[in-house]
C-alpha positions in Angstrom: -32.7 -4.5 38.2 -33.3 -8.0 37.7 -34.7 -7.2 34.2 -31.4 -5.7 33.0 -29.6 -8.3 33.8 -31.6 -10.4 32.2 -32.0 -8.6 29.2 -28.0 -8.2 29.4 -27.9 -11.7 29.5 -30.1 -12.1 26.4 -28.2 -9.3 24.5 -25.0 -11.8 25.2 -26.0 -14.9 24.1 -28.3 -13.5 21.2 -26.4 -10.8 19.2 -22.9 -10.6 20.7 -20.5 -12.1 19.5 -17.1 -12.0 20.6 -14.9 -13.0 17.7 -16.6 -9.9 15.5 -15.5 -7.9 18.8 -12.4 -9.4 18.4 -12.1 -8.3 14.9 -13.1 -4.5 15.3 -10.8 -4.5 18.1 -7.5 -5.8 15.9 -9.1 -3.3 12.6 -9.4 -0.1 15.2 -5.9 -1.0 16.2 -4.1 -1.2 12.7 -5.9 1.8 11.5 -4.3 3.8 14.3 -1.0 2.1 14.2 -1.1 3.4 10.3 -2.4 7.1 11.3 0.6 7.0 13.8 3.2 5.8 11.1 1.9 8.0 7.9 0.9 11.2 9.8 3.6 12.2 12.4 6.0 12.0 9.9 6.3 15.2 8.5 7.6 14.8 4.9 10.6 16.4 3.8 13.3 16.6 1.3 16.5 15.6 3.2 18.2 16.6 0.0 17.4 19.9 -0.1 17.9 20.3 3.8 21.5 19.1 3.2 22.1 21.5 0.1 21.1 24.4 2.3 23.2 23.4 4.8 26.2 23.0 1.6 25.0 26.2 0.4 24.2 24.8 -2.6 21.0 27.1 -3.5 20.5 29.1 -6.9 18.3 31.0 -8.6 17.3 29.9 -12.0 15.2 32.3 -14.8 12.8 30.7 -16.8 14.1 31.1 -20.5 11.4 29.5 -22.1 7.7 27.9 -21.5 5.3 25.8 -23.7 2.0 23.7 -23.2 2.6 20.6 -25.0 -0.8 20.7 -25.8 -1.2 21.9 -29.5 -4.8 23.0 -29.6 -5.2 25.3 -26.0 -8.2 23.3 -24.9 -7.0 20.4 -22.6 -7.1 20.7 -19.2 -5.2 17.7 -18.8 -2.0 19.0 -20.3 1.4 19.4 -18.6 3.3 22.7 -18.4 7.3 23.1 -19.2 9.9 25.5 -18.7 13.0 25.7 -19.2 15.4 27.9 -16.9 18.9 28.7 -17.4 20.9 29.4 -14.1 25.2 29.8 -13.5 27.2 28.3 -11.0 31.3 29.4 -10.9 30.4 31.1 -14.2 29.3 27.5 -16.1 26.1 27.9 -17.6 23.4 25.3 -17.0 20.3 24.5 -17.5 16.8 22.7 -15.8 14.1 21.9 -17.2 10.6 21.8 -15.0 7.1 20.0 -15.9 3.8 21.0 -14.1 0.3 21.1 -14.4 0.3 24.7 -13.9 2.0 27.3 -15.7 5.9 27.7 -14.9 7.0 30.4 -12.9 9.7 33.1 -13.7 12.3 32.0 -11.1 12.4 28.9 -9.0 15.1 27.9 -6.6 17.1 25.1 -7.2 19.4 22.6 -4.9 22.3 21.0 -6.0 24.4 18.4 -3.5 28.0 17.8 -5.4 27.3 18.2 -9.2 25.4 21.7 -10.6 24.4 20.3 -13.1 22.1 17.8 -11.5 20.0 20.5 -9.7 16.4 19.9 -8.5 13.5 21.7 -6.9 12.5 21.7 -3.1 9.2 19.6 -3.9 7.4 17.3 -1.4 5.5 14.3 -3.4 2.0 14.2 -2.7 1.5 10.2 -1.6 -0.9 8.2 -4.3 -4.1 7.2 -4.3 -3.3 4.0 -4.3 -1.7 4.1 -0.5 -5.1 5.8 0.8 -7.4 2.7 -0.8 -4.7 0.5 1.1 -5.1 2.3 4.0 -8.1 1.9 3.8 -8.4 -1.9 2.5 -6.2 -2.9 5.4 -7.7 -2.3 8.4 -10.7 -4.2 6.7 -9.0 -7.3 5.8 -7.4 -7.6 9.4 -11.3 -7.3 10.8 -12.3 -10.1 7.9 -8.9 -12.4 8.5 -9.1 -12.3 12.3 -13.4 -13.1 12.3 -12.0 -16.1 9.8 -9.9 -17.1 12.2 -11.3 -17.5 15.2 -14.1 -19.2 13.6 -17.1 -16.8 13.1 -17.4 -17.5 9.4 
């Protein structure tokens, strides 16, 4: 027993060191405080919740689609339609942009003005906020070892 403390003792002086502890502590902490913010938070579109709730929801036909690609080969290419829909017997009209090919109907919101209508579509977060998500946690570890001294 007397050997494990001692070689507890050794590991303590030798190779621990508490302000990297320190640091993996505060990183562990602000990467769950981010999961916590960015995860339970289901998103939604509070606009189209509050057009439901109006009423506000149409049906719109696609009139017309096109690939504004000329040549067919690109992958990269984006996708429009346009869809013609009434509202109190006004025509109007919305035009939609995709990366895949337009459907035939699509269900549109309005809140006051029909002629501002929109689709029910949740944006995907960027790239940009996961490599910050991921870059902060890391720069708390390396700003709180800097601070108390271990560099």
């Amino acid at each position: 027993m007397a050997e494990l403390m001692d070689l507890m003792d050794r590991f303590m002086e030798e190779v621990f060191d508490w302000r990297v502890f320190c640091g993996i502590v505060a990183a562990i902490i602000v990467f769950i405080i981010e999961i916590r913010l960015t995860r339970n938070h289901k998103p939604a579109n509070r606009r189209a919740e509050k057009a439901k709730k109006m009423g506000h929801v149409i049906k719109a036909k696609r009139v017309k689609a096109w690939d504004e690609d000329t040549t067919g080969y690109s992958v990269d290419s984006w996708l429009h339609g346009t869809y013609g829909y009434q509202v109190d017997g006004k025509s109007y009209e919305y035009r939609y942009m995709s990366k895949v090919y337009p459907p035939y109907e699509l269900t549109l919101y309005y809140i006051n003005d029909p002629g501002k209508a929109f689709v029910n579509e949740v944006k995907k977060k960027e790239h940009s906020l996961a490599l910050i998500s991921l870059l902060l946690p890391i720069g708390v570890f390396v700003l709180t070892v800097f601070l108390l001294g271990a560099v």
